[in-house]
Backbone as a printed PyTorch tensor [residue, N CA C, xyz], in Angstrom:
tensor([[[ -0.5980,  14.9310,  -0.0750],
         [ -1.2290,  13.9920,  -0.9810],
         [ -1.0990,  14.4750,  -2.4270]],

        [[ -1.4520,  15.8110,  -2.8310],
         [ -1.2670,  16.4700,  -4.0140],
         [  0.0950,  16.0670,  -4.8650]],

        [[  0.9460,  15.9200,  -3.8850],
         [  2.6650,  15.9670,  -4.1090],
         [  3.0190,  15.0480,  -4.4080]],

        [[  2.3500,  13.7440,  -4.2590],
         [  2.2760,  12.4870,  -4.3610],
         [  1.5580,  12.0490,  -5.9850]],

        [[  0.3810,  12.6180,  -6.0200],
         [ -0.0360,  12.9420,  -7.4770],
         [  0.4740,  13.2610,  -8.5740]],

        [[  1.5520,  14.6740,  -8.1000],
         [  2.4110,  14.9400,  -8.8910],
         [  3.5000,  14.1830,  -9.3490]],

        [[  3.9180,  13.5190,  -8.3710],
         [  4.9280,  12.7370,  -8.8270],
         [  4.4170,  11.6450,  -9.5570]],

        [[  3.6460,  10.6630,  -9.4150],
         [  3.4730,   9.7650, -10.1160],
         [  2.6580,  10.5710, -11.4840]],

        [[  2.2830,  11.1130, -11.7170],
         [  2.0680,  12.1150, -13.3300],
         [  3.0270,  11.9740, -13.6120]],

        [[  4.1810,  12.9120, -12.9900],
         [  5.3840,  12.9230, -13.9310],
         [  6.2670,  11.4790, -14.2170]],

        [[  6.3010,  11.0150, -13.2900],
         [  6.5280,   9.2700, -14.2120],
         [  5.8790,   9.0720, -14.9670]],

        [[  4.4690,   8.8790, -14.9770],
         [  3.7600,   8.6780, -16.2410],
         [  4.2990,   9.0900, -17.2480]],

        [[  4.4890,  10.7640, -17.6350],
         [  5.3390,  11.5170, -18.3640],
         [  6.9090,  11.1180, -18.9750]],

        [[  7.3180,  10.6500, -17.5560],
         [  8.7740,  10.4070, -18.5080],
         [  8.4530,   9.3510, -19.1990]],

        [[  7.6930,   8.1690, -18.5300],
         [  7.6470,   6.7200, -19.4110],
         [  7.1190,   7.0100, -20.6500]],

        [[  6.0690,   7.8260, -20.8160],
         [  5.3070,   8.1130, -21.6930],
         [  6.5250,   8.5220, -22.9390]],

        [[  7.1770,   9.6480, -22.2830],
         [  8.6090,  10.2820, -22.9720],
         [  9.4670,   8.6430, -23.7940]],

        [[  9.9460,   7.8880, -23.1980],
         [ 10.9000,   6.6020, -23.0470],
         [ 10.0870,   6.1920, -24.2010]],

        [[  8.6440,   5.8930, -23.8200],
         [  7.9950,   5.1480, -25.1950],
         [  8.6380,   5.6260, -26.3360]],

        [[  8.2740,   6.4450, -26.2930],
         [  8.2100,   7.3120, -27.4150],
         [  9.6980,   7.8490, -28.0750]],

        [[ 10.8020,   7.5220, -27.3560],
         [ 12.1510,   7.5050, -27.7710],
         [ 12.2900,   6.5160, -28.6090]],

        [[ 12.0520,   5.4290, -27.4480],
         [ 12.2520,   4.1800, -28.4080],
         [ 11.3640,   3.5760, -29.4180]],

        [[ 10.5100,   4.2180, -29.7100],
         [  9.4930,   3.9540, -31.1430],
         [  9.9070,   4.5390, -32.0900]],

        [[ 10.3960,   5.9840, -31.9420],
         [ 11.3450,   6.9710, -33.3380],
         [ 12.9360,   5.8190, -33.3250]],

        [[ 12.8850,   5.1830, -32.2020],
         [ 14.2350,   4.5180, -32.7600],
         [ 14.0330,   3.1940, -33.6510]],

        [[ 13.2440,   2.6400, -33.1250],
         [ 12.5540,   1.4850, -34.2660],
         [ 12.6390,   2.2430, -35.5660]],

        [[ 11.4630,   3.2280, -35.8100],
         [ 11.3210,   4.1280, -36.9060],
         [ 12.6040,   4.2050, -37.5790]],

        [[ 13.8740,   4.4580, -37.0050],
         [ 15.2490,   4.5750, -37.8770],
         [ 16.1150,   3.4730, -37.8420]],

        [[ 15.6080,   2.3120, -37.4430],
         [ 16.1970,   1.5760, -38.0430],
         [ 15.2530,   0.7480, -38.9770]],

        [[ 14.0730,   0.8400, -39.0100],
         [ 13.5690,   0.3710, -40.1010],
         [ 13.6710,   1.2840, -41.2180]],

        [[ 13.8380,   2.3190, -41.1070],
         [ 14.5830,   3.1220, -42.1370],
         [ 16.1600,   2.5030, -42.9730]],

        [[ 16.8360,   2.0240, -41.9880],
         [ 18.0390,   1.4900, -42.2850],
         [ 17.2560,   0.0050, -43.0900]],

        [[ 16.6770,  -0.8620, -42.6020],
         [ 16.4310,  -1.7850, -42.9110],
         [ 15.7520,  -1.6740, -44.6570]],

        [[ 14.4360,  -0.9500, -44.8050],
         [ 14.0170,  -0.7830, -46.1830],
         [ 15.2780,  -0.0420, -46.9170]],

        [[ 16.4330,   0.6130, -46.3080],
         [ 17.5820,   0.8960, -47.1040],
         [ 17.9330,  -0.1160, -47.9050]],

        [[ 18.1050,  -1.4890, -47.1960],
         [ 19.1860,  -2.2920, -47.2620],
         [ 17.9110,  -3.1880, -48.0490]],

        [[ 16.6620,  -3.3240, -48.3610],
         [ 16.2260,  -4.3090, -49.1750],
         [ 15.4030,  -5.4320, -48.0230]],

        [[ 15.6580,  -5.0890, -46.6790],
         [ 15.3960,  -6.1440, -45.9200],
         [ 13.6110,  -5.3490, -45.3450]],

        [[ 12.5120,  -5.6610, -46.1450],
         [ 11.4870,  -5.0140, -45.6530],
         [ 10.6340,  -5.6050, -44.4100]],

        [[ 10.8440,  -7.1630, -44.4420],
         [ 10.1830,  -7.9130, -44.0500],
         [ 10.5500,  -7.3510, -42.4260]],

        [[ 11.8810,  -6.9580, -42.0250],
         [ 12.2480,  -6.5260, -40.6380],
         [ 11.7000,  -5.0030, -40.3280]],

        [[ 12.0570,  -4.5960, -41.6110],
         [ 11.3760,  -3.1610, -41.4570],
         [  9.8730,  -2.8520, -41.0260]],

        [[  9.1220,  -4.0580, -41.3660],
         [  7.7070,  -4.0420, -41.3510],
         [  7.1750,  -3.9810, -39.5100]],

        [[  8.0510,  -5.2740, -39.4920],
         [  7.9540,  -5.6340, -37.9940],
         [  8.9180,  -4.0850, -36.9540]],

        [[  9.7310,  -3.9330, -37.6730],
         [ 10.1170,  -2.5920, -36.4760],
         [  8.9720,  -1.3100, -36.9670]],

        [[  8.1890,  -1.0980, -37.8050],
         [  7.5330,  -0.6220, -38.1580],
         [  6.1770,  -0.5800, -36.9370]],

        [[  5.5140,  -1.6770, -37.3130],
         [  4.8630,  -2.4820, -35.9910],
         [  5.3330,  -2.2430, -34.7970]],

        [[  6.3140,  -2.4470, -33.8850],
         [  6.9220,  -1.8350, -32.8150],
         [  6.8350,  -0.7260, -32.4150]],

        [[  7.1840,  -0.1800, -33.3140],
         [  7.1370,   1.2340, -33.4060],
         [  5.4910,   2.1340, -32.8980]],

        [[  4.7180,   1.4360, -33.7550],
         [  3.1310,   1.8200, -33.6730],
         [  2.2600,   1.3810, -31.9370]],

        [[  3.0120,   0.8160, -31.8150],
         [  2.7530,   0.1920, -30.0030],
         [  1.9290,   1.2290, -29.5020]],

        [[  3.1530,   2.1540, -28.7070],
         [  3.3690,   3.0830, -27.8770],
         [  1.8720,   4.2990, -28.5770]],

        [[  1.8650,   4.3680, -29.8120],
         [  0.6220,   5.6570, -30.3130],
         [ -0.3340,   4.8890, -30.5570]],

        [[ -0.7300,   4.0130, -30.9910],
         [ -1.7400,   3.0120, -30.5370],
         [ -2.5930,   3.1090, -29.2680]],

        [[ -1.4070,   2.9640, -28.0260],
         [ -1.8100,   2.7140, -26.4910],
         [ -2.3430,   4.5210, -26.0970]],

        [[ -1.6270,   5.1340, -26.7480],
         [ -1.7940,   6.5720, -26.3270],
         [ -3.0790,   7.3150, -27.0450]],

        [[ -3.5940,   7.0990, -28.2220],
         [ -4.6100,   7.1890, -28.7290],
         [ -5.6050,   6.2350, -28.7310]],

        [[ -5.6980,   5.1730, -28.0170],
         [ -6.6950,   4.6710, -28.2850],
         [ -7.9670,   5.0280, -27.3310]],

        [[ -9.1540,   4.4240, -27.7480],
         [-10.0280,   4.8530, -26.7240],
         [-10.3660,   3.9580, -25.5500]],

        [[ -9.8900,   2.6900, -25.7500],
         [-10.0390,   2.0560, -24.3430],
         [ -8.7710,   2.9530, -23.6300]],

        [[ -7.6610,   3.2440, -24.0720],
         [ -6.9080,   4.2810, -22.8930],
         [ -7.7590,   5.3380, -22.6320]],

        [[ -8.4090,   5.7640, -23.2090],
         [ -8.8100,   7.1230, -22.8570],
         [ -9.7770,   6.7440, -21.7520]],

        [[-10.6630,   5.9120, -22.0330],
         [-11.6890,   4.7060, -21.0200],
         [-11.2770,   5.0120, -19.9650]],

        [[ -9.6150,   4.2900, -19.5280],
         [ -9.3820,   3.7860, -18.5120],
         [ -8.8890,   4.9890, -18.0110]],

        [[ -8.7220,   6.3790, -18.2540],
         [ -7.7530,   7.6410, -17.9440],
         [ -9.2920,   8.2180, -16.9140]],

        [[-10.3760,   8.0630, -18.0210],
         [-11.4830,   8.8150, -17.8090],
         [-12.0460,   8.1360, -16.0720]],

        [[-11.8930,   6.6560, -16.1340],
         [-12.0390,   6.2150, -14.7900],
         [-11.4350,   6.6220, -13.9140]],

        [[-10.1680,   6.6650, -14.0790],
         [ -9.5230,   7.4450, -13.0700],
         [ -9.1880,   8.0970, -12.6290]],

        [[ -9.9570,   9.4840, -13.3400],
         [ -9.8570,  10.3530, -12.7960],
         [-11.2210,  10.7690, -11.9910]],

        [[-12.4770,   9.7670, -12.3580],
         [-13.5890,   9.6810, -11.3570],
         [-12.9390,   8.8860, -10.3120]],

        [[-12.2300,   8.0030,  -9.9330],
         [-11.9240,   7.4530,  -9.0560],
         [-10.8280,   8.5950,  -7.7520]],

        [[-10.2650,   9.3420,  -8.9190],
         [ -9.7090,  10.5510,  -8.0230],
         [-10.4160,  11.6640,  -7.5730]],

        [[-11.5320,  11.5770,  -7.9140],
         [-12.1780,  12.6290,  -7.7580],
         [-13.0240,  12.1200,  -6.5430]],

        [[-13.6070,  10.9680,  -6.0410],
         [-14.2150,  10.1850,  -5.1730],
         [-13.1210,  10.5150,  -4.3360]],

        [[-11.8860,   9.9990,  -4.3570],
         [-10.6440,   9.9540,  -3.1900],
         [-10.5130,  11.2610,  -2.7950]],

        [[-10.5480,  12.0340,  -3.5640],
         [-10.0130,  13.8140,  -3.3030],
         [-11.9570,  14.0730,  -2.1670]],

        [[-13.1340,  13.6680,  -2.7260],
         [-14.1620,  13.9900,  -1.5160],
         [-13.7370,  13.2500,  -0.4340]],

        [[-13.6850,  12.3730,  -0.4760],
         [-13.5260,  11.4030,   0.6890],
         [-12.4570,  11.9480,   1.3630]],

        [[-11.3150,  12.3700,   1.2080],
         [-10.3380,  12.6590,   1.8410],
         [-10.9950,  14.6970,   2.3990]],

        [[-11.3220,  15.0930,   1.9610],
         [-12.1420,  16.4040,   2.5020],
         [-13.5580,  16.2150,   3.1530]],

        [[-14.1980,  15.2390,   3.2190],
         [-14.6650,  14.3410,   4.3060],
         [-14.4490,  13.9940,   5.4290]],

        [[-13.2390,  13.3380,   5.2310],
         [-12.6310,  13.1190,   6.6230],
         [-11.8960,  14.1770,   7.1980]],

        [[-11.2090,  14.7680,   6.5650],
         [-10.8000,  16.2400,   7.2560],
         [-11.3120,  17.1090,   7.8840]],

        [[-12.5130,  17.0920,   7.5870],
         [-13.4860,  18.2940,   8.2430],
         [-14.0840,  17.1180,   9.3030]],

        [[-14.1690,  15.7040,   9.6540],
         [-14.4090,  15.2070,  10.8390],
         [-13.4300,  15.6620,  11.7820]],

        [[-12.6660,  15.9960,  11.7220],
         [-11.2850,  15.8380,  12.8610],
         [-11.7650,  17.0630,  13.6400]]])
């Protein structure tokens, strides 16, 4: 079960990773864009960009992290519960 945990963390992780690629890539091309005079696009890849640290700092994420790890913590008794029935 642990192993199972682990793995879906580390997805979390890479996606988390992926976000976050593609937000520094927004970031450089709105770089390209306020190059070129065109801000109005820059603004909006700007915006895009802010998504991903938004979702990662905010506190309803943190909310919903904090639930679930009471919800894992219920599953992890319950499952040493039933183990010691057998």
């Amino acid at each position: 079960m642990q192993e199972h945990f682990n793995s879906v963390e580390r997805t979390c992780i890479v996606f988390l990773q992926s976000e976050l690629d593609i937000a520094f890539g927004f970031l450089r091309l709105a770089e390209v864009e306020t190059g070129s005079g065109n801000t109005s696009h820059a603004d909006e890849l700007i915006a895009k960009a802010s998504n991903p640290y938004k979702a990662t700092v905010s506190r309803e994420f943190e909310e919903e992290r904090q639930v679930l790890r009471e919800r894992l913590h219920l599953l992890q008794d319950a499952i040493r519960t039933v183990a010691r029935r057998r």
